[in-house]
C-alpha positions as CSV (number, residue, x, y, z in Angstrom):
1,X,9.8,10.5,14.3
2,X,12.9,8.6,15.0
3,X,10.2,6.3,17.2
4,X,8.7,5.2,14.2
5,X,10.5,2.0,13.5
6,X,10.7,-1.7,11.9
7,X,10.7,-2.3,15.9
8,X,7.2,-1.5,16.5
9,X,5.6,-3.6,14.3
10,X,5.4,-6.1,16.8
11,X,3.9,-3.6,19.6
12,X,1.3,-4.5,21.3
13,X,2.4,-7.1,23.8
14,X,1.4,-9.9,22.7
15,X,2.8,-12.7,20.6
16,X,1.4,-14.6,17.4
17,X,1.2,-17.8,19.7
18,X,-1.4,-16.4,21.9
19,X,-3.0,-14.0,19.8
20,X,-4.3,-17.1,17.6
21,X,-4.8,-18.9,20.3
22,X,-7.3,-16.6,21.3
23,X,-8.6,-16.1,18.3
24,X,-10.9,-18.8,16.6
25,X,-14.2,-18.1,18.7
26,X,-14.8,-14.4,17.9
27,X,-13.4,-15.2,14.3
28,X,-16.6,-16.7,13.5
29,X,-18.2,-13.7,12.6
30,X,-15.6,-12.3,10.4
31,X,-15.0,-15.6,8.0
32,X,-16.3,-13.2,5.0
33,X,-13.5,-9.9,5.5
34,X,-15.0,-6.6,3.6
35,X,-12.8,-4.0,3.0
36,X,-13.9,-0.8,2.3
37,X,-11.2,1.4,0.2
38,X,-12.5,5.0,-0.2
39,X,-9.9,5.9,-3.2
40,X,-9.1,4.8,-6.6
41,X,-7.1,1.3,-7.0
42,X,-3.5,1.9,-7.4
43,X,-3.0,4.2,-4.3
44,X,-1.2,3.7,-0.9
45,X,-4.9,2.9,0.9
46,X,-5.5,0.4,-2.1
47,X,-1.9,-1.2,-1.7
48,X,-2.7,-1.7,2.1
49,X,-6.0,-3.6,1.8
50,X,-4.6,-5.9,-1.0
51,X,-1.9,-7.0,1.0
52,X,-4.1,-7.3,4.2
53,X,-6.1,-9.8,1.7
54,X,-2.8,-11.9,0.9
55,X,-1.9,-12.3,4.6
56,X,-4.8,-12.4,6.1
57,X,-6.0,-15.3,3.0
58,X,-2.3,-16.7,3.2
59,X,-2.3,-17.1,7.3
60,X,-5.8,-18.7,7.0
61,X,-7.3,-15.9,9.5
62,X,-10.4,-15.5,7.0
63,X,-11.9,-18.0,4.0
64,X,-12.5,-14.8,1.7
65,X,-12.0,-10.8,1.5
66,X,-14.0,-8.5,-0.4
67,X,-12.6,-4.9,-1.5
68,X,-14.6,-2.3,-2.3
69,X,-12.9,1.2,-4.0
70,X,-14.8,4.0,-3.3
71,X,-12.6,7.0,-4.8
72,X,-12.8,10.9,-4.5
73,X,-11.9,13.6,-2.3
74,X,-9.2,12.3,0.0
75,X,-11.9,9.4,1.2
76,X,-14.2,12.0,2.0
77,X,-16.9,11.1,-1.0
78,X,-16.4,7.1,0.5
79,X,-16.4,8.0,4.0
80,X,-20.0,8.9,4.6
81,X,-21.4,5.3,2.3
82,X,-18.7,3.4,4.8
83,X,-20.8,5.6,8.0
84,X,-24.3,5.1,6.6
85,X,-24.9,2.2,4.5
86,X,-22.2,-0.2,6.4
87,X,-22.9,1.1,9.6
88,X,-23.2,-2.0,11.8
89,X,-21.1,-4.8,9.9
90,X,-19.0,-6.6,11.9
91,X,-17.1,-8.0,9.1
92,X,-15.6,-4.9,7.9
93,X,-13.1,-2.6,7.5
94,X,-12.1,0.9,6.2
95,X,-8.4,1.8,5.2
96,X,-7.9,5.3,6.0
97,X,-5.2,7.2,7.4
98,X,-3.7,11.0,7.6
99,X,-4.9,11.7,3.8
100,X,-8.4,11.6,5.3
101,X,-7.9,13.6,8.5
102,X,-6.6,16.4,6.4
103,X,-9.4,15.6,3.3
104,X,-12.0,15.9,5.9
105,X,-10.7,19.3,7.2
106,X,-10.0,20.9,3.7
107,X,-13.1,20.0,2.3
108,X,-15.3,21.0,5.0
109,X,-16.9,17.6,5.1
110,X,-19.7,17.0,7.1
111,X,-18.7,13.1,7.9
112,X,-15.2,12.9,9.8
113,X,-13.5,9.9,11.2
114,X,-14.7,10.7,14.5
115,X,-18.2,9.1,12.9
116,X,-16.3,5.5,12.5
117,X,-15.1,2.6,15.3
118,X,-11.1,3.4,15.0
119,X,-9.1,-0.6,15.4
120,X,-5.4,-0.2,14.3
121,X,-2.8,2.2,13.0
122,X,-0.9,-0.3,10.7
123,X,1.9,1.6,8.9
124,X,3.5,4.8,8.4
125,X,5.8,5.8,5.7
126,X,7.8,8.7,4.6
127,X,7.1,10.6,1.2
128,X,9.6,11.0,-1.8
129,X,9.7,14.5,-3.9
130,X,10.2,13.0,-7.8
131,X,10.4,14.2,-11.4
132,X,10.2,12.3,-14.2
133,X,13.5,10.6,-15.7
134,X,13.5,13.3,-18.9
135,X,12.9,16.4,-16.2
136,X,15.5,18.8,-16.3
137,X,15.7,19.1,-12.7
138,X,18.6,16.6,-11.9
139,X,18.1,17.2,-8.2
140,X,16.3,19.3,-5.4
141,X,18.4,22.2,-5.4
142,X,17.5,22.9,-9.3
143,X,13.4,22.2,-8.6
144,X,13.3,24.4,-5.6
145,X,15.2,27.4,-7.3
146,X,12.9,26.9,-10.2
147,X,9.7,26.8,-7.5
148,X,11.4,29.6,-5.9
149,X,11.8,31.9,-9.6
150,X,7.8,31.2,-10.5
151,X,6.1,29.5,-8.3
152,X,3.1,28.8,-10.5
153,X,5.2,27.7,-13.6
154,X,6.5,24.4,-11.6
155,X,3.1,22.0,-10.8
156,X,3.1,19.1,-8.2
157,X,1.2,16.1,-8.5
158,X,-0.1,14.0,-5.6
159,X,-2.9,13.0,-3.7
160,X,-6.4,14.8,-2.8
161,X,-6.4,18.4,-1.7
162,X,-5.6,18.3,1.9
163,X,-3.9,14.9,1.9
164,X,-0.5,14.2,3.2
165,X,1.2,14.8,-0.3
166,X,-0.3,18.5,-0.4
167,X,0.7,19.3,2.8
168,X,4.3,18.0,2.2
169,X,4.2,20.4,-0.8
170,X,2.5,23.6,1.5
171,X,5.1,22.9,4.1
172,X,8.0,23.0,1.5
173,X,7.1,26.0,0.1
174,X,6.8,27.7,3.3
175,X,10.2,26.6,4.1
176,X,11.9,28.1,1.2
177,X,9.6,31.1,1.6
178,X,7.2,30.7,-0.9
179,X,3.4,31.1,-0.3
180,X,1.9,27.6,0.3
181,X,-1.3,29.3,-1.9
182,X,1.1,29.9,-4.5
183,X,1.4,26.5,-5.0
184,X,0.3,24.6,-8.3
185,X,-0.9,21.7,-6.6
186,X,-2.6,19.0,-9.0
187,X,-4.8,16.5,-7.1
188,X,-5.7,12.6,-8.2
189,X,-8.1,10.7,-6.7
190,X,-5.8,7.6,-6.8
191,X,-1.8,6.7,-7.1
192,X,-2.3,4.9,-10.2
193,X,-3.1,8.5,-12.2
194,X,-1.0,10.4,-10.7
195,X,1.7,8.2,-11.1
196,X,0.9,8.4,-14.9
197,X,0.9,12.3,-15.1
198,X,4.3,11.6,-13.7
199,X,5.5,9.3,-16.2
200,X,3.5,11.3,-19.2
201,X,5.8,14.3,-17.9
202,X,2.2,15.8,-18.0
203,X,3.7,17.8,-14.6
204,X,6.6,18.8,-13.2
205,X,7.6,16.7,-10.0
206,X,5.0,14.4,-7.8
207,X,5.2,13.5,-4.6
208,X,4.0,10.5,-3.1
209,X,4.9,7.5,-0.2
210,X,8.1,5.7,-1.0
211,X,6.3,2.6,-1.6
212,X,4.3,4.0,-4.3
213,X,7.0,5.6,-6.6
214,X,9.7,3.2,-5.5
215,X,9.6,0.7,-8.3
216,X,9.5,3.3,-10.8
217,X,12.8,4.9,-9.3
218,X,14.3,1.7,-9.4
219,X,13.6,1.3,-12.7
220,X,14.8,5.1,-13.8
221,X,11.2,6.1,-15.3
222,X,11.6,8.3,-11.9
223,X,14.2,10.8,-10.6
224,X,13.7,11.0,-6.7
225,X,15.3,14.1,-5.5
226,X,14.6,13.8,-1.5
227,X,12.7,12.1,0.9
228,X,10.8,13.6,4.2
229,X,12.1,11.0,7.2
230,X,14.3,12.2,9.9
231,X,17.3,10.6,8.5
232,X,18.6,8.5,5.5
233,X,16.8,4.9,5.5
234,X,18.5,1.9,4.8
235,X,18.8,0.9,1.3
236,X,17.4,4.1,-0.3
237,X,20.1,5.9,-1.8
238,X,18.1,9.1,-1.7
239,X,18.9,12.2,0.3
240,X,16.3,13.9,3.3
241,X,14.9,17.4,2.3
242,X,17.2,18.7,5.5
243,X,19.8,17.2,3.7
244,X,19.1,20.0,0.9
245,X,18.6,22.5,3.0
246,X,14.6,22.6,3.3
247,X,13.9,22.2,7.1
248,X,10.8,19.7,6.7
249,X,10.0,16.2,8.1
250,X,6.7,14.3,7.7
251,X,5.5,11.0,8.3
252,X,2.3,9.5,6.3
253,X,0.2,7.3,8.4
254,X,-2.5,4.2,7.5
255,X,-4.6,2.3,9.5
256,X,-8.4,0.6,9.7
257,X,-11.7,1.5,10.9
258,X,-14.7,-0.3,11.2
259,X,-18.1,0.8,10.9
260,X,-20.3,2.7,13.5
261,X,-22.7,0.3,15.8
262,X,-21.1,-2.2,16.6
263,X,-20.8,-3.6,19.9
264,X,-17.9,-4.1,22.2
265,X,-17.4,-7.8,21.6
266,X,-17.6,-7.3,17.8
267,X,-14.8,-4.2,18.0
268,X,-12.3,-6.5,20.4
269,X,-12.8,-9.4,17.3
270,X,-11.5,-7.3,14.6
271,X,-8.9,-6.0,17.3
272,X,-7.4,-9.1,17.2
273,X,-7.9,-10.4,13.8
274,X,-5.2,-7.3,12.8
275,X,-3.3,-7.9,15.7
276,X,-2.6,-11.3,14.7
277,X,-2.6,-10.2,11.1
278,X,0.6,-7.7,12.2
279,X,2.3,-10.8,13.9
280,X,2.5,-12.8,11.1
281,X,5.8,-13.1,9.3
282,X,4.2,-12.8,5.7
283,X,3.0,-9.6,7.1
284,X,6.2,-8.2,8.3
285,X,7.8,-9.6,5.0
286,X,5.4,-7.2,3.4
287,X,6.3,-4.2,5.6
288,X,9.9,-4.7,4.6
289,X,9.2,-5.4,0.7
290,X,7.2,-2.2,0.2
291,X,9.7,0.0,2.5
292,X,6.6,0.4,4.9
293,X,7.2,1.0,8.7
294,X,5.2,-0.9,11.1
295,X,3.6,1.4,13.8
296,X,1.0,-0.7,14.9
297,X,-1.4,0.8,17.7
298,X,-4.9,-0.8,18.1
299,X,-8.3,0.0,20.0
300,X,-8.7,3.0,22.5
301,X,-5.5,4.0,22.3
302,X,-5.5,4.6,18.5
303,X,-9.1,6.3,18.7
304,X,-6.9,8.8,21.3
305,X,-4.3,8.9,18.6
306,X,-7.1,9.7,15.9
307,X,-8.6,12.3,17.8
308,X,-5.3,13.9,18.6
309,X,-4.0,14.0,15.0
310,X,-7.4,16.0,13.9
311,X,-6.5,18.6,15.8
312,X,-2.9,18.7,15.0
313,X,-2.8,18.5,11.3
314,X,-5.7,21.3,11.4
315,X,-3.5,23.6,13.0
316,X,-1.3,22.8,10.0
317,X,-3.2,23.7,7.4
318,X,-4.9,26.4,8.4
319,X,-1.4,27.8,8.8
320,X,-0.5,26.9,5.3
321,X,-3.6,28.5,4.3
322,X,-5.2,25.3,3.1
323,X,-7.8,25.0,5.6
């Protein structure tokens, strides 16, 4: 994990300069940007394509974007209409990331990422444990031994079942020697709801990507109690979960996909438009705004990194019994 920094955002060899100089020919086919968001508006994948539409509108790399939220099931209910009924279109994009891989295995979906045309890892991003600003649980220590006491009496909001947020919970509570199944695990199609079962004190903690909750900490409608990097991050006065004693470390990961059938010159074009996208200084101002680190890795070598993290994360949950 301690690879994953600021640093890489600009990996890939190449600078803006030549990047856009290259550019404008295979652009022509891509004037029109559609992004395709398989979860509710409000949520990390929903954050990413909005600001994709700023800087990629603000840098003049496209005269218009289109989203479109598809929400349910981790991606998984969006992921087979992205495979089927945009299968083709070289002017779009899907925002996925880990949430999916995991989504896809947990749910036994018949459509995986395998089915799409992987382009870029963009971002990864460590996740914050919270509770709301009246919870009684002033740090991790008090949660845990409550979790610990009755596992069932403490819930935990997040993502879809399988995501990134429910594993961080099934790899907590194995750490403390609870059973992951134990878990009362409360899954929302989007950030945006459960950030408001959160604030409703409708559950008992939530866990989520930094950038999501972050505003709300700052503002003290949150408490977070600990996040999941490797080490403390600048600016974040917030201690690690090995900090308090829970031996756990995860990274959340987000990237774009574009439809199946496309051809090699049309998969090279949207290559390099988020190449050049990731370049730009609006978009590294973005990266450092929402406390998101840039891990960019494009074409074959992120389909290897795909292919490599469905296998790995369903070794994880099948040992934390969620798979």
């Amino acid at each position: 994990m301690q690879g994953w920094t600021r640093r890489a955002a600009t990996m890939g060899g190449l600078g803006a300069l030549g990047l856009l100089a290259g550019l404008p020919p295979a652009l022509a086919a891509i004037d029109q940007l559609q992004l395709f968001v398989p979860a509710a508006p409000g949520g990390g994948w929903d954050q990413t394509a909005r600001t994709m539409e700023a800087v990629l509108r603000g840098a003049g790399l496209v005269k218009g974007v289109q989203i479109t939220n598809v929400p349910g099931a981790g991606g998984t209910v969006g992921l087979p209409q992205f495979v089927n009924q945009w299968k083709g279109r070289p002017n779009a994009l899907m925002v996925g990331g880990m949430v999916m891989v995991g989504a896809v295995i947990a749910n036994k979906a018949p459509v995986g990422l395998q089915a799409t045309t992987p382009i870029a890892r963009l971002t990864g991003e460590f996740e914050v444990v919270v509770v709301p600003a009246a919870s009684p649980h002033q740090n991790l220590e008090s949660l845990i031994a409550a979790f610990k006491a009755d596992p069932g009496s403490v819930s935990w909001a997040g993502g879809s079942a399988g995501g990134t947020d429910h594993i961080l919970v099934g790899m907590i509570a194995k750490a403390v020697g609870v059973d992951p199944r134990a878990a009362s695990y409360v899954a929302f199609a989007g950030g945006g709801a459960a950030q408001a079962a959160i604030l409703g004190n409708q559950v008992t903690a939530g866990v989520s990507g930094w950038g999501e909750f972050a505003e709300q900490v700052k503002a003290g409608k949150m408490r977070a109690l600990a996040i999941s990097a490797d080490r403390r991050q600048p600016g974040i006065e917030v201690p690690t979960l090995k900090e308090k004693g829970v031996d756990v470390e995860l990274f959340n990961w987000r990237g774009v996909f574009a439809p199946p059938g496309l051809d090699p010159e049309q998969v090279r074009a949207l290559v390099r438009l988020v190449e050049t996208m990731a370049a730009t200084d609006a978009w590294k101002a973005e990266l450092a705004k929402r406390d998101w680190t840039g891990i960019l890795l494009t074409g074959e070598p992120f389909a290897k990194f795909v292919a490599e993290e469905v296998v790995r994360i369903e070794g994880i949950l099948k040992g934390l019994g969620l798979a």
